[in-house]
C-alpha positions as a printed Julia matrix, in Angstrom:
74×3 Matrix{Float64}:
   4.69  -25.89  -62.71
   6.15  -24.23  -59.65
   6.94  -21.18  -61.59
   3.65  -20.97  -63.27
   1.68  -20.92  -59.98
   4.08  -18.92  -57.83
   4.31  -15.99  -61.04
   0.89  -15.99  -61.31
   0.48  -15.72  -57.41
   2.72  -12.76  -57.16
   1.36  -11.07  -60.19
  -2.28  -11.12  -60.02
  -2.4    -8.12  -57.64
  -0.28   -5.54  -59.66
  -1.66   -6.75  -62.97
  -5.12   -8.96  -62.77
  -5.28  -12.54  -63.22
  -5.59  -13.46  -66.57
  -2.3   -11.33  -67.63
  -0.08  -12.74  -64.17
  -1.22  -16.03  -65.76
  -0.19  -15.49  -69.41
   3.1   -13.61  -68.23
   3.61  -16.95  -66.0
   3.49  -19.34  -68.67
   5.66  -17.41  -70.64
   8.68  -17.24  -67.82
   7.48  -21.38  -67.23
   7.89  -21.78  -70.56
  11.28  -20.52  -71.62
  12.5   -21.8   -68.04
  11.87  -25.58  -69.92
  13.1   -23.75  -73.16
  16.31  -23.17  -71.52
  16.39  -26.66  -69.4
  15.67  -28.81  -72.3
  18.45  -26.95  -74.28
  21.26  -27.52  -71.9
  19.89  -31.35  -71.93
  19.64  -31.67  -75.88
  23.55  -29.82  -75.62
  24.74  -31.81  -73.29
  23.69  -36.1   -74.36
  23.81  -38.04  -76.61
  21.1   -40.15  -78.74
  20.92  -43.03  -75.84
  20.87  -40.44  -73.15
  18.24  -38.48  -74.24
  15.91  -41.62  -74.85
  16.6   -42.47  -71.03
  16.08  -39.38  -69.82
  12.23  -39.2   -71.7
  11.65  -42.84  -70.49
  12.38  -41.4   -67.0
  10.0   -38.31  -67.52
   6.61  -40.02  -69.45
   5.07  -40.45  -66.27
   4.56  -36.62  -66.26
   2.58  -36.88  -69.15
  -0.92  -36.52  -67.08
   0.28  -33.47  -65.22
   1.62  -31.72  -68.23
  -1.93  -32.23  -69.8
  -3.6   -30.48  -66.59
  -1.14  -27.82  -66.7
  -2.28  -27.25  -70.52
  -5.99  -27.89  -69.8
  -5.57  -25.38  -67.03
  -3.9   -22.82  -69.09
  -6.35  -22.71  -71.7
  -9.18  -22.47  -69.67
  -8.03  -19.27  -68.02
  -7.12  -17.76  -71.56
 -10.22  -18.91  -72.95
């Protein structure tokens, strides 16, 4: 989320809003690519169920985030 709003931030001046956005996501998105590779890589079965238990209560904010992101493509 971080990276989403700070890329955008930084980017809307050089290239408009819309395209800092897209650009944004894309970085945000193969940032959790990357994280959720190196946690698939490194556990096991049992770990990996703990370690979604522990992040569901993102859930809500990861639906903003999407809701967010579509409304500025859209």
């Amino acid at each position: 989320m971080a990276v989403l709003i700070m890329g955008a931030t930084l980017l809307s001046g050089p290239y408009g809003l819309t395209t800092a956005i897209l650009a944004a996501f894309d970085a945000a998105a193969a940032l959790f690519l990357i994280g959720i590779a190196m946690i698939m890589r490194r556990g096991s079965a049992e770990r990996l169920r703990q370690h979604a238990q522990r992040y569901d209560a993102s859930r809500p904010i990861l639906m903003l985030v999407a809701a967010l992101t579509i409304a500025a493509v859209a």
